[in-house]
N, C-alpha and C positions, 0 to 999 in steps of 0.2 A: 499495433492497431488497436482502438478503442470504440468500442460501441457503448452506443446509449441504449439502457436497459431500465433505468427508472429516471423518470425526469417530473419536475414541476407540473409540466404544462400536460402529463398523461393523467390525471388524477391521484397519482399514487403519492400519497404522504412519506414523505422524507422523516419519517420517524427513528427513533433509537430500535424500536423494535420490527420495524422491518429493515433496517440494516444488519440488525443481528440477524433475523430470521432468512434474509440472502446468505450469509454467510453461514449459516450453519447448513446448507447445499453444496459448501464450499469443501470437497477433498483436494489438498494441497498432496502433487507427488514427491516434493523435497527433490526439485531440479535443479532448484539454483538460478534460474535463468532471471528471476526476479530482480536479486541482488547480483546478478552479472551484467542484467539487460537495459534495466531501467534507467536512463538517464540524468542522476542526481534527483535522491528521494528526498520529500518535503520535510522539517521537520519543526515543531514547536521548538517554543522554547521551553516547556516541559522534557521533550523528548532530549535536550540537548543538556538540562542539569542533570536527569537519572542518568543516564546514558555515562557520563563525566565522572557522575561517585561512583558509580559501579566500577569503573577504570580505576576511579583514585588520579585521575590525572585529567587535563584539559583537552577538548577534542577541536583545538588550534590545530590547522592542515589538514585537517578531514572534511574540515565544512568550506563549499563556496557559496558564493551568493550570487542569487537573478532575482530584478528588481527588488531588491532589499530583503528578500526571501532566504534565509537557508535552508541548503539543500547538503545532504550529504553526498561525497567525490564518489564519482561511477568510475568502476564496478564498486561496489561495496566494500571499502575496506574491510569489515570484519563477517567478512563469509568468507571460508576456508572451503573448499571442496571435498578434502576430507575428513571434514567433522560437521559443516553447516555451517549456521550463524551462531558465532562466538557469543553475541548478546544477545540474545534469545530470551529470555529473563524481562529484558528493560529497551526490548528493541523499539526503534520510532512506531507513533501511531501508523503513520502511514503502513506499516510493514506488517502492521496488526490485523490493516482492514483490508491488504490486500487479497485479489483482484479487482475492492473495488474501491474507486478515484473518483475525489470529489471534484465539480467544477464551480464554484463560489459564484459565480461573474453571471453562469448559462445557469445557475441550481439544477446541475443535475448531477445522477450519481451514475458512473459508467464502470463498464466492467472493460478493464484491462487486459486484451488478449493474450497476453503475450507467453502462455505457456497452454499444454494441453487440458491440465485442470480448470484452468479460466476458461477456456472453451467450449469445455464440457458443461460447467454452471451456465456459460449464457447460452447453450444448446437447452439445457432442463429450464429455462427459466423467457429467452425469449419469447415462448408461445401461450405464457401464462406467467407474466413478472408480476401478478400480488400474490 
């Protein structure tokens, strides 16, 4: 489930610095559910050269594509449940700004419920998002 928690049309500027400043509300429990749950995460094409040298190898069969988008294959190829996320170092943006999901189309920025830490920020942050 995803709610909207900063959007265009609220006033709140979609800045670099209050996107960081939501995130730094952000205590991550290291559940996994992210890179278990998430439906094929988005990923640059930034994300997909580092990501590639850090391996030493091409990430051919890991990526599919919706509407000409790649997305990396769910669950997450490289989250281990007994160690975490293997690339942790050079992992996608997306993974960086998790729980929160941009929507290009609607401009707005939504927080991703889908674990109890995401929860908890849009619990602290619904009743006063600047």
């Amino acid at each position: 489930m995803i709610q909207k928690v900063l959007a265009a049309d609220t006033g709140i500027p979609l800045t670099v610095e209050r996107i960081f400043g939501v995130l730094s509300h952000f205590r991550c429990d290291r559940c996994g559910r992210c890179c278990r749950e998430i439906p094929g995460i988005g990923l640059t094409d930034k994300d997909i050269e580092r990501i590639s040298d850090y391996l030493g190898t091409s990430m051919e069969g890991l990526i599919v594509f919706e509407k000409n988008r790649p997305l990396l294959k769910s669950p997450c190829p490289f989250y281990k449940s007994e160690v975490g996320c293997t690339i942790h170092v050079v992992k996608p943006l997306a993974c960086f700004l998790y729980p929160l999901v941009f929507r290009e189309k609607a401009e707005t920025i939504e927080i991703a419920l889908g674990c109890d830490a995401a929860t908890r920020l849009y619990e602290k942050l619904k009743d006063n998002p600047r």
